[in-house]
C-alpha positions in Angstrom: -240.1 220.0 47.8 -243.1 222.3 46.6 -243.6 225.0 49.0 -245.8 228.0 48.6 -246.4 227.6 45.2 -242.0 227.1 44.6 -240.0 223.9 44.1 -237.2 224.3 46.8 -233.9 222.8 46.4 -233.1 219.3 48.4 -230.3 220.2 51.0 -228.5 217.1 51.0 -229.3 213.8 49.0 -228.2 210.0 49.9 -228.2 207.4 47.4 -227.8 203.3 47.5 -224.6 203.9 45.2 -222.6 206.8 44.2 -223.3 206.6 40.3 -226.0 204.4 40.3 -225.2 202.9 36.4 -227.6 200.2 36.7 -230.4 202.2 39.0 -230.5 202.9 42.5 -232.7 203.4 45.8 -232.1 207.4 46.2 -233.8 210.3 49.0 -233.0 213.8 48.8 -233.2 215.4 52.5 -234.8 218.8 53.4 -234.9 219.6 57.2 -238.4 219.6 58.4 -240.5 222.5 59.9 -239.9 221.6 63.5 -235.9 221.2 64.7 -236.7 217.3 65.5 -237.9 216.5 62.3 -237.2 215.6 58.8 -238.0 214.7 55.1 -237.1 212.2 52.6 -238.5 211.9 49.2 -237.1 208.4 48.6 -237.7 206.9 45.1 -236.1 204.4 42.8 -234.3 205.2 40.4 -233.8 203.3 36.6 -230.5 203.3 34.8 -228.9 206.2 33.7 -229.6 209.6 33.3 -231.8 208.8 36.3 -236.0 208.7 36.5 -237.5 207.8 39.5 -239.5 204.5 38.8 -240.9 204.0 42.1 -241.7 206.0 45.4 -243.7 203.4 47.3 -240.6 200.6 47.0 -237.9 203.3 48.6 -240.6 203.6 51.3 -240.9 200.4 52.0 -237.0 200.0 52.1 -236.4 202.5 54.1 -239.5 202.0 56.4 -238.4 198.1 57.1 -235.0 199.1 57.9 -236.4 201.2 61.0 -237.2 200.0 64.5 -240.6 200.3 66.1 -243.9 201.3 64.0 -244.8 203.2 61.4 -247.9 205.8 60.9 -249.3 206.9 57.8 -250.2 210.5 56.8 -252.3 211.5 54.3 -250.5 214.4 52.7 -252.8 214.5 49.5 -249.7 214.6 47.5 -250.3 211.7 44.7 -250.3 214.2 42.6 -248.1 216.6 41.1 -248.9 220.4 42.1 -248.4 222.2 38.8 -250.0 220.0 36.3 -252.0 217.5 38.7 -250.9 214.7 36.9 -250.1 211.7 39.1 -246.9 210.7 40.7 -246.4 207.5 39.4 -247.1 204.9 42.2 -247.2 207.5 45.0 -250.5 206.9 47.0 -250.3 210.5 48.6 -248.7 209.2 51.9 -246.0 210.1 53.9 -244.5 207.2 56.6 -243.5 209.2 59.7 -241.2 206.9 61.6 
């Protein structure tokens, strides 16, 4: 996560598979400002060593495995802070479920 100008390490990470030789669905976890919530930056992964293909197909995943509905927030993220390049198929938009 970028925060105040500093990447800050992930505090735990899940993953669809433990090696993930082929690719995987993979979040890393950072607990969020307020004790009650929390953040995922879910992405696909391709085959070994590992480069996220796709954010906005982990969302989905994730999203459709969740009860209830799901809001959008515009977090003007779609791009990446340093360079401003943008974040592959990230449309600046975090699900909060």
């Amino acid at each position: 996560m970028y925060l105040d100008g500093e990447w800050v390490e992930n505090e735990a990470s899940v993953a669809s598979g433990p090696f993930g030789i082929i690719g995987r669905t993979h979040g890393r976890i950072w607990s969020g400002p307020v004790d009650f919530y929390g953040i995922v930056a879910a992405h696909i992964d391709d085959a070994v060593p590992h480069e996220a293909v796709s954010y906005l197909e982990a969302e989905e995943e994730i999203t459709d495995m969740m009860d209830g509905e799901d809001d959008l927030f515009d977090a003007e993220n779609d791009q990446h802070p340093g360079t401003g390049d943008d974040l592959l198929d990230h449309n600046g938009r975090v699900s909060l479920i």
